[in-house]
mmJSON file of the N, C-alpha and C atoms, coordinates in Angstrom:
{"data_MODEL":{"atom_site":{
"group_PDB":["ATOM","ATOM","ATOM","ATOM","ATOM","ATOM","ATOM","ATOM","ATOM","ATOM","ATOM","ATOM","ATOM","ATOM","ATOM","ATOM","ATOM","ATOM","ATOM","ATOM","ATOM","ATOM","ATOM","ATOM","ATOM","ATOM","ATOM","ATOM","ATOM","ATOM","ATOM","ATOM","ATOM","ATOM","ATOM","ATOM","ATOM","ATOM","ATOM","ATOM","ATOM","ATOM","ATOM","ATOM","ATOM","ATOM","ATOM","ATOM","ATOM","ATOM","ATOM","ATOM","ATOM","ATOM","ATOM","ATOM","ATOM","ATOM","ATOM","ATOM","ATOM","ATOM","ATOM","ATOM","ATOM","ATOM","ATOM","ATOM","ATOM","ATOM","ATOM","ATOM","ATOM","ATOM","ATOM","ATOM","ATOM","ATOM","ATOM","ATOM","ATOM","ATOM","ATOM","ATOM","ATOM","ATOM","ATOM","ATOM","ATOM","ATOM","ATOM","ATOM","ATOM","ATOM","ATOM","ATOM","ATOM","ATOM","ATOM","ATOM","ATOM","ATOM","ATOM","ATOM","ATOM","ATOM","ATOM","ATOM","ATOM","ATOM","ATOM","ATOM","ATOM","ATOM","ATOM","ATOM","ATOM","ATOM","ATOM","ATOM","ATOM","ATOM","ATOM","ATOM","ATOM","ATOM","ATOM","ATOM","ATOM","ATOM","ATOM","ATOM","ATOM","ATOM","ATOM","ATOM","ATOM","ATOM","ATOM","ATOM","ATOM","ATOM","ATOM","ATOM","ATOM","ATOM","ATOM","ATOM","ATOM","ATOM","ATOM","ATOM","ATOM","ATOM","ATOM","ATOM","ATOM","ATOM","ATOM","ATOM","ATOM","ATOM","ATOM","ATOM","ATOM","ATOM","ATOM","ATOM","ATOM","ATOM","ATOM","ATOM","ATOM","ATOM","ATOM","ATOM","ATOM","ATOM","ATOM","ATOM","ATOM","ATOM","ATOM","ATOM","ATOM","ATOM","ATOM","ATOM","ATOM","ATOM","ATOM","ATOM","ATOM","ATOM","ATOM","ATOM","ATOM","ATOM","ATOM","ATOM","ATOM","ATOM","ATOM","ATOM","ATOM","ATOM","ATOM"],
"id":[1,2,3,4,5,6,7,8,9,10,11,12,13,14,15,16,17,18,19,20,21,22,23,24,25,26,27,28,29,30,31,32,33,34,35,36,37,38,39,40,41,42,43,44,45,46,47,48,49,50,51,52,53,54,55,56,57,58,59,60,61,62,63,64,65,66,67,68,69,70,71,72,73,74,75,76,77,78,79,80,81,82,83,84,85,86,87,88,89,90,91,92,93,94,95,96,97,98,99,100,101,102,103,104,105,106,107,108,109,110,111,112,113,114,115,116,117,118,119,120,121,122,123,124,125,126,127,128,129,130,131,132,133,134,135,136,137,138,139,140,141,142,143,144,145,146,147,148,149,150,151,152,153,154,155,156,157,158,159,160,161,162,163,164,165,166,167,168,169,170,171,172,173,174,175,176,177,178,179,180,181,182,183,184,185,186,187,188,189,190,191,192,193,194,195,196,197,198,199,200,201,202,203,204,205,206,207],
"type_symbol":["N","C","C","N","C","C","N","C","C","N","C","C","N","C","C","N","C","C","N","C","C","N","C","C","N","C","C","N","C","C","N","C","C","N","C","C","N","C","C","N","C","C","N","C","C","N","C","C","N","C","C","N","C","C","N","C","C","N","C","C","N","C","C","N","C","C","N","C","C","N","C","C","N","C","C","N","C","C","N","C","C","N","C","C","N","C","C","N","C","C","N","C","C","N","C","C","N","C","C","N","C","C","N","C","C","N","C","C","N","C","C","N","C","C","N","C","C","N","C","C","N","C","C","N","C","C","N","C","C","N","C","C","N","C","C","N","C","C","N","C","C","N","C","C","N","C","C","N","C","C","N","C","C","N","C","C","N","C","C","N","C","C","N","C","C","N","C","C","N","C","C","N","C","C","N","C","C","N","C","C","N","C","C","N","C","C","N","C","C","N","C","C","N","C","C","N","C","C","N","C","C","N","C","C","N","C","C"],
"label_atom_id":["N","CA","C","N","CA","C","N","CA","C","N","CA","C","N","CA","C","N","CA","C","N","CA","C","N","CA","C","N","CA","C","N","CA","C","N","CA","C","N","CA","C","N","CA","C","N","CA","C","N","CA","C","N","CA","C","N","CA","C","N","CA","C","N","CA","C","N","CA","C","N","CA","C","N","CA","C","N","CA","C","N","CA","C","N","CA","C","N","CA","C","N","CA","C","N","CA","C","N","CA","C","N","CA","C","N","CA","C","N","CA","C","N","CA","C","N","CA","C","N","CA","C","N","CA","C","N","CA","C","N","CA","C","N","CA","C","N","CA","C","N","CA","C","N","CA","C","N","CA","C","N","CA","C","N","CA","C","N","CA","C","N","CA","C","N","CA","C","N","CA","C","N","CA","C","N","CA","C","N","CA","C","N","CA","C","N","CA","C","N","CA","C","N","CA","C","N","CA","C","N","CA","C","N","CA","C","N","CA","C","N","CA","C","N","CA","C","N","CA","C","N","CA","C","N","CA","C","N","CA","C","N","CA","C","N","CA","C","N","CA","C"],
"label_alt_id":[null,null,null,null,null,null,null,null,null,null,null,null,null,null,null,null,null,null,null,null,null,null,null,null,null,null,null,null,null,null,null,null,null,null,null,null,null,null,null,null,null,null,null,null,null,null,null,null,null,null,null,null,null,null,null,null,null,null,null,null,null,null,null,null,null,null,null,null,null,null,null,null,null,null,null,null,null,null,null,null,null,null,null,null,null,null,null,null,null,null,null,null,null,null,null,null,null,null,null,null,null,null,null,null,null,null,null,null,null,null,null,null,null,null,null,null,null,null,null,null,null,null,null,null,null,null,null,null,null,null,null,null,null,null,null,null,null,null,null,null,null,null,null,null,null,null,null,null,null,null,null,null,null,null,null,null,null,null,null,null,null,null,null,null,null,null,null,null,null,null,null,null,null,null,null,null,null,null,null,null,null,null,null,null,null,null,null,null,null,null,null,null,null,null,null,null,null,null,null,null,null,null,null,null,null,null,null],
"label_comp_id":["UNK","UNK","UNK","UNK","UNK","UNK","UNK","UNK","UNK","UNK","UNK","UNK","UNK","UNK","UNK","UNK","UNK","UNK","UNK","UNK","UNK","UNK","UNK","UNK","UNK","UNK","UNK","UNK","UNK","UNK","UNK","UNK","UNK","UNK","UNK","UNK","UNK","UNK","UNK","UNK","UNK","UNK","UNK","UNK","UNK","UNK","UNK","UNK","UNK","UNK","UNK","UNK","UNK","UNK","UNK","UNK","UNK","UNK","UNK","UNK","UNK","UNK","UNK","UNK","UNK","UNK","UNK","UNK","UNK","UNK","UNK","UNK","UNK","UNK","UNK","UNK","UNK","UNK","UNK","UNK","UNK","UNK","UNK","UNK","UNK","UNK","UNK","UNK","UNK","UNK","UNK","UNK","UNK","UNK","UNK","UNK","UNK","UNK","UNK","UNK","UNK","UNK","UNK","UNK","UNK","UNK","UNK","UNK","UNK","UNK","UNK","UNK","UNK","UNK","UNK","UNK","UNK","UNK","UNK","UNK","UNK","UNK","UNK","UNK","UNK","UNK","UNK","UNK","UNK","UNK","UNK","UNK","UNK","UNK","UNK","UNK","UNK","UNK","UNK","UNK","UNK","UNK","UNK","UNK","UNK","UNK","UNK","UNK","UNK","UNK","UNK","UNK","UNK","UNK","UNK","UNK","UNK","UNK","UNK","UNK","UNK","UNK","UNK","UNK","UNK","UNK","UNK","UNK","UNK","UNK","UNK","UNK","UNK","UNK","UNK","UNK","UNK","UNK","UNK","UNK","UNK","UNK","UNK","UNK","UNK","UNK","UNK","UNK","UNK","UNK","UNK","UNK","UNK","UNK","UNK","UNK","UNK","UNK","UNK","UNK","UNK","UNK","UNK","UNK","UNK","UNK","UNK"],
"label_asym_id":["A","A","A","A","A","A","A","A","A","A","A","A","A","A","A","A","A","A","A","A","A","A","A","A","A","A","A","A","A","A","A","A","A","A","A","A","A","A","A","A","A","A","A","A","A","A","A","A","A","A","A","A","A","A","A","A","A","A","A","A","A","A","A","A","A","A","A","A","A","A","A","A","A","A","A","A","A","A","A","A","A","A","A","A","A","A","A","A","A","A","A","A","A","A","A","A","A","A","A","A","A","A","A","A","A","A","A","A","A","A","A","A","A","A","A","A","A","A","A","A","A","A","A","A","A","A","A","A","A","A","A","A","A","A","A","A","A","A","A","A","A","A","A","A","A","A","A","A","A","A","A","A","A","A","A","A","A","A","A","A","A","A","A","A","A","A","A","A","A","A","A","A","A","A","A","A","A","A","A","A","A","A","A","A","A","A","A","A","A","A","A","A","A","A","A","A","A","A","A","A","A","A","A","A","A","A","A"],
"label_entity_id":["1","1","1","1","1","1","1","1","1","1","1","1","1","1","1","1","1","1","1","1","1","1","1","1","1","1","1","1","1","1","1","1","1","1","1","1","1","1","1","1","1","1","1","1","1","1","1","1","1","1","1","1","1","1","1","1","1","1","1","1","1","1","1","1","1","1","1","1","1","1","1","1","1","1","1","1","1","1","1","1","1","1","1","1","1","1","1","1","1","1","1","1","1","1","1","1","1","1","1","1","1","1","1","1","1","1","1","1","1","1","1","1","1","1","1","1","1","1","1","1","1","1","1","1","1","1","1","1","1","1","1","1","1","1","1","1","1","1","1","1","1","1","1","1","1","1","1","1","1","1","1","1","1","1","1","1","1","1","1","1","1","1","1","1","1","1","1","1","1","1","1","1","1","1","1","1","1","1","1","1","1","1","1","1","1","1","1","1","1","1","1","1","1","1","1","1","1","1","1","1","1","1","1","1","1","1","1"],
"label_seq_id":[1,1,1,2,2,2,3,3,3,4,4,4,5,5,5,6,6,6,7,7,7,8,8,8,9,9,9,10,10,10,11,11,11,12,12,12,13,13,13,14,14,14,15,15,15,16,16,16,17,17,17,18,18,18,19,19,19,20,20,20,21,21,21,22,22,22,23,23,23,24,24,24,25,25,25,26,26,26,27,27,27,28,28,28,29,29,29,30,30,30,31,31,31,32,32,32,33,33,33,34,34,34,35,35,35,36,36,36,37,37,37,38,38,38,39,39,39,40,40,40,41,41,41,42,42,42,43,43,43,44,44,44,45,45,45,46,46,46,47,47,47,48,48,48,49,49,49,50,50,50,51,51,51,52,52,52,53,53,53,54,54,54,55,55,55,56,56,56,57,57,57,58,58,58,59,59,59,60,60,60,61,61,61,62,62,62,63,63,63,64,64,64,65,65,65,66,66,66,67,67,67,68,68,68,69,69,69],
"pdbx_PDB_ins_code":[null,null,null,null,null,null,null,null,null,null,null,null,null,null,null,null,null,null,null,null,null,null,null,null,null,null,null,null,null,null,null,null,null,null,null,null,null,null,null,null,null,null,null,null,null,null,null,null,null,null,null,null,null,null,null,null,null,null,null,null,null,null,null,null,null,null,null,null,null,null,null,null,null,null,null,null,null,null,null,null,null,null,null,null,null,null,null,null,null,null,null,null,null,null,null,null,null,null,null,null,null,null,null,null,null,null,null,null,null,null,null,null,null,null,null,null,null,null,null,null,null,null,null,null,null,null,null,null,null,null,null,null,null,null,null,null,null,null,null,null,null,null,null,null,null,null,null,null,null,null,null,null,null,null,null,null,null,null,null,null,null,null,null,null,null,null,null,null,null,null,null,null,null,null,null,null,null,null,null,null,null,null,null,null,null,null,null,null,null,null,null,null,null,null,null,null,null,null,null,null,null,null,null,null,null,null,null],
"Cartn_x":[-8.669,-9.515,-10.796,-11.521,-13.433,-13.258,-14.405,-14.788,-15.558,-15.176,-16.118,-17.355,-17.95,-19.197,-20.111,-19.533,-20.445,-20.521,-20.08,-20.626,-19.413,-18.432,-17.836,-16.304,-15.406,-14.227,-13.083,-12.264,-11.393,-11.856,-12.937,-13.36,-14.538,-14.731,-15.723,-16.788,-17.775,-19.418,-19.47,-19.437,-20.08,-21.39,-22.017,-23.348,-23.617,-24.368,-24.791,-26.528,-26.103,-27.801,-28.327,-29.681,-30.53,-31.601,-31.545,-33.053,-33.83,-35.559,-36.539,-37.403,-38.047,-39.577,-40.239,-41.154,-42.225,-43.177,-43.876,-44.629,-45.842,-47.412,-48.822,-49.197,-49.233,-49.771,-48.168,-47.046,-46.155,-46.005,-46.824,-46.977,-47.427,-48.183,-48.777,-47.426,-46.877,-45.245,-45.085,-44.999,-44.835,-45.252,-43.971,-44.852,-46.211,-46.781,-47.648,-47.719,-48.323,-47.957,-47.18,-45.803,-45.054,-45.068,-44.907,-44.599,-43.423,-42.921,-42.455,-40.887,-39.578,-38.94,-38.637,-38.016,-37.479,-36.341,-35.763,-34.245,-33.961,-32.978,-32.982,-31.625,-30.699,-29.485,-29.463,-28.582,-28.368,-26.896,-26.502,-25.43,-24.571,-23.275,-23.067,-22.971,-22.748,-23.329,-24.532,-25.665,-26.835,-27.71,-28.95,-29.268,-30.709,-30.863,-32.629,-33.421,-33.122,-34.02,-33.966,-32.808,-32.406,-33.14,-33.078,-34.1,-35.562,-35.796,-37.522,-37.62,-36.904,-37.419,-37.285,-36.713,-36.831,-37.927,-38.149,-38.91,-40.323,-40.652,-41.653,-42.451,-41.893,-43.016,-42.098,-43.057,-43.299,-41.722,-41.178,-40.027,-41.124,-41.712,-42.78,-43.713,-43.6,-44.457,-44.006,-44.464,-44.146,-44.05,-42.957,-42.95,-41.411,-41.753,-40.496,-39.451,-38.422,-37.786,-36.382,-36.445,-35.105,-33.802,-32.756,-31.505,-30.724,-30.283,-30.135,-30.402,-31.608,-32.553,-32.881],
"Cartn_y":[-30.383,-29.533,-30.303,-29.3,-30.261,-30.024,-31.295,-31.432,-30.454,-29.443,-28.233,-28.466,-29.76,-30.151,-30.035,-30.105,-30.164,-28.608,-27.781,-26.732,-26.171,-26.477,-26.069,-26.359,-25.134,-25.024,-24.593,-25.163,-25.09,-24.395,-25.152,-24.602,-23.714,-22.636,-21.612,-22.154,-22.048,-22.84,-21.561,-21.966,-21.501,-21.194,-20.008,-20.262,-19.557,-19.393,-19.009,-18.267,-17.568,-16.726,-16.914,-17.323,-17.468,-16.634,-15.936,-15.147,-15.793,-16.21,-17.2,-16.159,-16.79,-15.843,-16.941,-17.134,-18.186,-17.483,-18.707,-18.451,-19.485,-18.799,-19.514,-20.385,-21.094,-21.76,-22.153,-21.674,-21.862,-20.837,-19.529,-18.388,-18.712,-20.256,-20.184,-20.067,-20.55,-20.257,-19.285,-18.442,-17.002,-16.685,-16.247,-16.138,-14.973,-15.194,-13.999,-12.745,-12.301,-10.488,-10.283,-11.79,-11.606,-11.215,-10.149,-10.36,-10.241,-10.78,-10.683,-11.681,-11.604,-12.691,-12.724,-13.598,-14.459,-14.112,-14.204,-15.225,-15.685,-17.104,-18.041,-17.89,-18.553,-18.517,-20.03,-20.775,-22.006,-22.661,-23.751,-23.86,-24.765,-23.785,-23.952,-25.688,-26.059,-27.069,-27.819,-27.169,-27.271,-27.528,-28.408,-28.418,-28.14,-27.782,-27.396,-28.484,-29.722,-30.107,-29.45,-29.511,-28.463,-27.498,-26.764,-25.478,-25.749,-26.472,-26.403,-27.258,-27.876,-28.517,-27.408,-26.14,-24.877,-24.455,-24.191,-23.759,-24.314,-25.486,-26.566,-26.658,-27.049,-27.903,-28.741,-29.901,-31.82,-32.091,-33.135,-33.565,-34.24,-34.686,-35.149,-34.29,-32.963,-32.267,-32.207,-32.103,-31.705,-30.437,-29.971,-28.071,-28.288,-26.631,-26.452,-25.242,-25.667,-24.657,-24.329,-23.121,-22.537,-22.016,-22.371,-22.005,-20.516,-19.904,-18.838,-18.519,-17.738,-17.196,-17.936],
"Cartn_z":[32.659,31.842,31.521,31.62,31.307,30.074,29.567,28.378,27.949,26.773,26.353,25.828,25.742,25.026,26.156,27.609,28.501,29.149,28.557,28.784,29.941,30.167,31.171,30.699,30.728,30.052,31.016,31.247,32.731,34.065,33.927,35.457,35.583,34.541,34.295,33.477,33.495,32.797,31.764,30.45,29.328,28.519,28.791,28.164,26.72,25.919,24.752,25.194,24.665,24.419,22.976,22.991,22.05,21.714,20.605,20.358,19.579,20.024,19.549,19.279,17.962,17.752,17.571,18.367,17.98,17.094,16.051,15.062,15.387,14.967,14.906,16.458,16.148,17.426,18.423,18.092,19.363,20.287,19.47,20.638,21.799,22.12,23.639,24.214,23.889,25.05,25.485,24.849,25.269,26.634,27.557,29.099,28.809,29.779,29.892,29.553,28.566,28.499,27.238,27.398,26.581,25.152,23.929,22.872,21.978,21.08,20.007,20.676,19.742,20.438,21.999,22.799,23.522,23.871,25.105,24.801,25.839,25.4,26.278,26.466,27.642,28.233,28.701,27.762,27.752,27.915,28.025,28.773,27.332,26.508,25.409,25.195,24.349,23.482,23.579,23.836,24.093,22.621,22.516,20.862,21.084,19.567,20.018,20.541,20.727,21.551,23.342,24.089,24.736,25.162,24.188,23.711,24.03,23.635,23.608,24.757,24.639,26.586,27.547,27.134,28.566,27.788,26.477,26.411,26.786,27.303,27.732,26.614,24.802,24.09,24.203,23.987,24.7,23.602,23.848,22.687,21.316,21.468,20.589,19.752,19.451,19.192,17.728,16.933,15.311,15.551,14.775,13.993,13.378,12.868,11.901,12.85,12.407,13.556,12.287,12.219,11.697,12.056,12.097,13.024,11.928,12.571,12.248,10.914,11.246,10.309,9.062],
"occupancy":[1.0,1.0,1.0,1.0,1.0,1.0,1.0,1.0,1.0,1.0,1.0,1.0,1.0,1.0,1.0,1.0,1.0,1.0,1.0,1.0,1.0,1.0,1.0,1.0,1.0,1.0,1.0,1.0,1.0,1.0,1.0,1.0,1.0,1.0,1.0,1.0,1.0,1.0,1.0,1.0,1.0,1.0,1.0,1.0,1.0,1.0,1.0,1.0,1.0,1.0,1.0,1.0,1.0,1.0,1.0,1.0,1.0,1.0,1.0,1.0,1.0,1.0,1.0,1.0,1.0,1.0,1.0,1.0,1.0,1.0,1.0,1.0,1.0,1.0,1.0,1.0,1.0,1.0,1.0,1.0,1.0,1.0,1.0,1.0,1.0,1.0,1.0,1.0,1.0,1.0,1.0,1.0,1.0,1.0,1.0,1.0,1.0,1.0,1.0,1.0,1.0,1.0,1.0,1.0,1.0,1.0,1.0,1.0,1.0,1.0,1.0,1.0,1.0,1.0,1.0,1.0,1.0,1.0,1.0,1.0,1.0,1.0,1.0,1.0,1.0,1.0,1.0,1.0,1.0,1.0,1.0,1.0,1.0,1.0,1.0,1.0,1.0,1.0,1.0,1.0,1.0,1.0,1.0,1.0,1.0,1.0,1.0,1.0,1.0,1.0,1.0,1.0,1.0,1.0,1.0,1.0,1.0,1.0,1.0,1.0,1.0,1.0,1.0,1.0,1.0,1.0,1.0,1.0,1.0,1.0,1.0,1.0,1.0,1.0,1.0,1.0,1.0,1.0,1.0,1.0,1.0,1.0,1.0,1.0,1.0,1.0,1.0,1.0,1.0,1.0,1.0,1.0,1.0,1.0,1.0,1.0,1.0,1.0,1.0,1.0,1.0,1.0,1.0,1.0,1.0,1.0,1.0],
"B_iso_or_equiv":[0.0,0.0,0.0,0.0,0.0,0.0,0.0,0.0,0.0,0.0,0.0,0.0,0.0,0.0,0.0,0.0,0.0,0.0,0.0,0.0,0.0,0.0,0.0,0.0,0.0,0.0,0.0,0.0,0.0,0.0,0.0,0.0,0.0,0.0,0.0,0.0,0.0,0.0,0.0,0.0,0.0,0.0,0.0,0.0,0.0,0.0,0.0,0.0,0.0,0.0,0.0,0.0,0.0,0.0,0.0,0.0,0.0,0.0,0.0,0.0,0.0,0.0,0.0,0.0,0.0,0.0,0.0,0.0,0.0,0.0,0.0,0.0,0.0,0.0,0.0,0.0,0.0,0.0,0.0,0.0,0.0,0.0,0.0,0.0,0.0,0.0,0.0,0.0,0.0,0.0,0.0,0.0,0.0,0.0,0.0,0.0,0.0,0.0,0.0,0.0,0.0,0.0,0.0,0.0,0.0,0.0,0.0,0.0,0.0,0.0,0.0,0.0,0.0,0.0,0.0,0.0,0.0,0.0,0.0,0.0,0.0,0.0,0.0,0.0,0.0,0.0,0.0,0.0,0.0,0.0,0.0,0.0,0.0,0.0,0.0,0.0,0.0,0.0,0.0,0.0,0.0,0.0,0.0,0.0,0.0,0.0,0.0,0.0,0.0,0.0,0.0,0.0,0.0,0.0,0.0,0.0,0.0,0.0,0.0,0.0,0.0,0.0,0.0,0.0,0.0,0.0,0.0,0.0,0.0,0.0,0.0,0.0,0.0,0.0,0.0,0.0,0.0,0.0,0.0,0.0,0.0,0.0,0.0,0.0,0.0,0.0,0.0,0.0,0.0,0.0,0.0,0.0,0.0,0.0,0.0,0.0,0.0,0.0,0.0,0.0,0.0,0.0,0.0,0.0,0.0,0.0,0.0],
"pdbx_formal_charge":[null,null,null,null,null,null,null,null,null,null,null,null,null,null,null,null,null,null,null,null,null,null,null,null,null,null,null,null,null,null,null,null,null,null,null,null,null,null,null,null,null,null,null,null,null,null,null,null,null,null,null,null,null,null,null,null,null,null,null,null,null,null,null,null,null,null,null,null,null,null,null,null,null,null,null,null,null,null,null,null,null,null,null,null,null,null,null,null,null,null,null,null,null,null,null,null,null,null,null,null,null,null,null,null,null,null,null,null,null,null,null,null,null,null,null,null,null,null,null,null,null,null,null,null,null,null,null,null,null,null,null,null,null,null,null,null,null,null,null,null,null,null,null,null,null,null,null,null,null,null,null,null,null,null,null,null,null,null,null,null,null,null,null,null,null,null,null,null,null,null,null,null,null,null,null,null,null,null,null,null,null,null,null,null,null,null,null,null,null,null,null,null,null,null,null,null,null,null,null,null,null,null,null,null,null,null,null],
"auth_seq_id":[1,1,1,2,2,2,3,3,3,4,4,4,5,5,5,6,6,6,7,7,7,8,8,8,9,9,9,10,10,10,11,11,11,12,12,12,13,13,13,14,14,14,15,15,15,16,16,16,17,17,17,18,18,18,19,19,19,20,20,20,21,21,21,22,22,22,23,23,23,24,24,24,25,25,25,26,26,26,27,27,27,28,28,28,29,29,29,30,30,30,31,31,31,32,32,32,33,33,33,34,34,34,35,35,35,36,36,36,37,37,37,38,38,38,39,39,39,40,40,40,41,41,41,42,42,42,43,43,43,44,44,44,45,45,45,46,46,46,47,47,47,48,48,48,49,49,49,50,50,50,51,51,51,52,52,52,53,53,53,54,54,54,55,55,55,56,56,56,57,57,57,58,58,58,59,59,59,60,60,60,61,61,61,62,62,62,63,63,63,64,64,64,65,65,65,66,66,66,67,67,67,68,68,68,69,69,69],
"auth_comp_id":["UNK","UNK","UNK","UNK","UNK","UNK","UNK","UNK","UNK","UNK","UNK","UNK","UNK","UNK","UNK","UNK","UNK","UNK","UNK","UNK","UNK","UNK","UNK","UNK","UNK","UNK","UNK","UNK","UNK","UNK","UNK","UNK","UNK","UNK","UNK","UNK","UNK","UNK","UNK","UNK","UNK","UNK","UNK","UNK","UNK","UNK","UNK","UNK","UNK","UNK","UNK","UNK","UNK","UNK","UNK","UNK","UNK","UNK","UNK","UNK","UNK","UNK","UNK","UNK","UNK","UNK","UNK","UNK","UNK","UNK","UNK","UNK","UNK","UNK","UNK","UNK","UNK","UNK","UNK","UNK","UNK","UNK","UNK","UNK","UNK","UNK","UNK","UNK","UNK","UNK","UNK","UNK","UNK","UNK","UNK","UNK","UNK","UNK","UNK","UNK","UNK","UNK","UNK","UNK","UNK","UNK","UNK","UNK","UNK","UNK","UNK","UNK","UNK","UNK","UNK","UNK","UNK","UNK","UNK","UNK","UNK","UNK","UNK","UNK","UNK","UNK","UNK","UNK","UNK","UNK","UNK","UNK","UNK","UNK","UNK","UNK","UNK","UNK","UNK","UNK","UNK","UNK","UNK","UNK","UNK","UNK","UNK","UNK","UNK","UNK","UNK","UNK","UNK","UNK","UNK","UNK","UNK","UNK","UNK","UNK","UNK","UNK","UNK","UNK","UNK","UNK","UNK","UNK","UNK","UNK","UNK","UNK","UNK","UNK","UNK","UNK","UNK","UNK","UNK","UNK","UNK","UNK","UNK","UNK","UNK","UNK","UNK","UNK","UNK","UNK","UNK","UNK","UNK","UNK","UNK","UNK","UNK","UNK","UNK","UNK","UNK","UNK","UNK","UNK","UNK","UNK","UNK"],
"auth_asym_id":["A","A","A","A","A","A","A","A","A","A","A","A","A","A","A","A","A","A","A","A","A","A","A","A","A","A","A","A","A","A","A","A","A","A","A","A","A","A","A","A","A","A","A","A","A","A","A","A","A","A","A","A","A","A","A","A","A","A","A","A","A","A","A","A","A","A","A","A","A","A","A","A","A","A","A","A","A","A","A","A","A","A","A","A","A","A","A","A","A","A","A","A","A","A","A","A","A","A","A","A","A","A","A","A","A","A","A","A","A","A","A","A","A","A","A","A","A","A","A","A","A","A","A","A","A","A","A","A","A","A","A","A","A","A","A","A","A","A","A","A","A","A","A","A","A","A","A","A","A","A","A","A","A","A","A","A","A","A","A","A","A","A","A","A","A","A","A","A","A","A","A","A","A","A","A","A","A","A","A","A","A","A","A","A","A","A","A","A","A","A","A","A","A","A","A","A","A","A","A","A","A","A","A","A","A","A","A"],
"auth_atom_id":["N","CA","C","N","CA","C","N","CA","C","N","CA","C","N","CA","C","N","CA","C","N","CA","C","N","CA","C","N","CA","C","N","CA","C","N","CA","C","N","CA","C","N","CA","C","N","CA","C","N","CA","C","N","CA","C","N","CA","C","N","CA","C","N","CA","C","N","CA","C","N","CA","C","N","CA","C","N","CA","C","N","CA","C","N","CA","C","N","CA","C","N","CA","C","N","CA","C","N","CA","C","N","CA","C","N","CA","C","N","CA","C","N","CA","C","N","CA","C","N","CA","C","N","CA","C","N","CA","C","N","CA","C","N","CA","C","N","CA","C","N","CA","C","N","CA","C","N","CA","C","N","CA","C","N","CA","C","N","CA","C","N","CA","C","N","CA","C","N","CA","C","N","CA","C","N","CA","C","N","CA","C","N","CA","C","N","CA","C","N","CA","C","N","CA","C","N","CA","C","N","CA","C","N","CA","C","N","CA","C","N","CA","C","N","CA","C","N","CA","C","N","CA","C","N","CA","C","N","CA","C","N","CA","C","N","CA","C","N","CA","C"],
"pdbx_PDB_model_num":[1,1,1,1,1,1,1,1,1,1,1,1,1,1,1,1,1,1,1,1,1,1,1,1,1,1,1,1,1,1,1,1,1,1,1,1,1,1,1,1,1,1,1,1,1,1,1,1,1,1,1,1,1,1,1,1,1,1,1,1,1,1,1,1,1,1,1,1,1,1,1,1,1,1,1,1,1,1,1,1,1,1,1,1,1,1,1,1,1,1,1,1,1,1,1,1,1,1,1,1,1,1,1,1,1,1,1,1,1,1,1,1,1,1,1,1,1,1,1,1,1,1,1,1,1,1,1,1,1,1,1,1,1,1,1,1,1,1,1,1,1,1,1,1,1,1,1,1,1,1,1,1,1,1,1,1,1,1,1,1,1,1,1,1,1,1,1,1,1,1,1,1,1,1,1,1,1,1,1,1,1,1,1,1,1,1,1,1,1,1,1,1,1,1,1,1,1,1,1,1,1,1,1,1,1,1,1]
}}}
């Protein structure tokens, strides 16, 4: 049996869906066109750093980020 932290649970890969609303200047993310939230499909025990690395801001970037709501 795999270890469930790595995202994969006897054999079958586990993911989690995320709904993001970026706020002020993290809207450049937003693909093209895009408005209002997001969502991402990540591979479960994944952390917001995780997160924002698909989402491509830098690991170094300052902001505030709120986990469910």
């Amino acid at each position: 049996m795999a270890d469930r932290r790595d995202g994969v649970y006897s054999g079958v890969a586990i993911t989690v869906t995320v709904t993001v609303t970026l706020f002020a200047d993290l809207r450049r993310f937003l693909p093209r066109g895009a408005d209002g939230p997001q969502r991402f499909t990540l591979p479960a025990g994944a952390t917001l750093a995780d997160l924002l690395t698909v989402i491509g801001v830098a690991a170094d970037a300052e902001l505030t980020a709120a986990v469910d709501g």
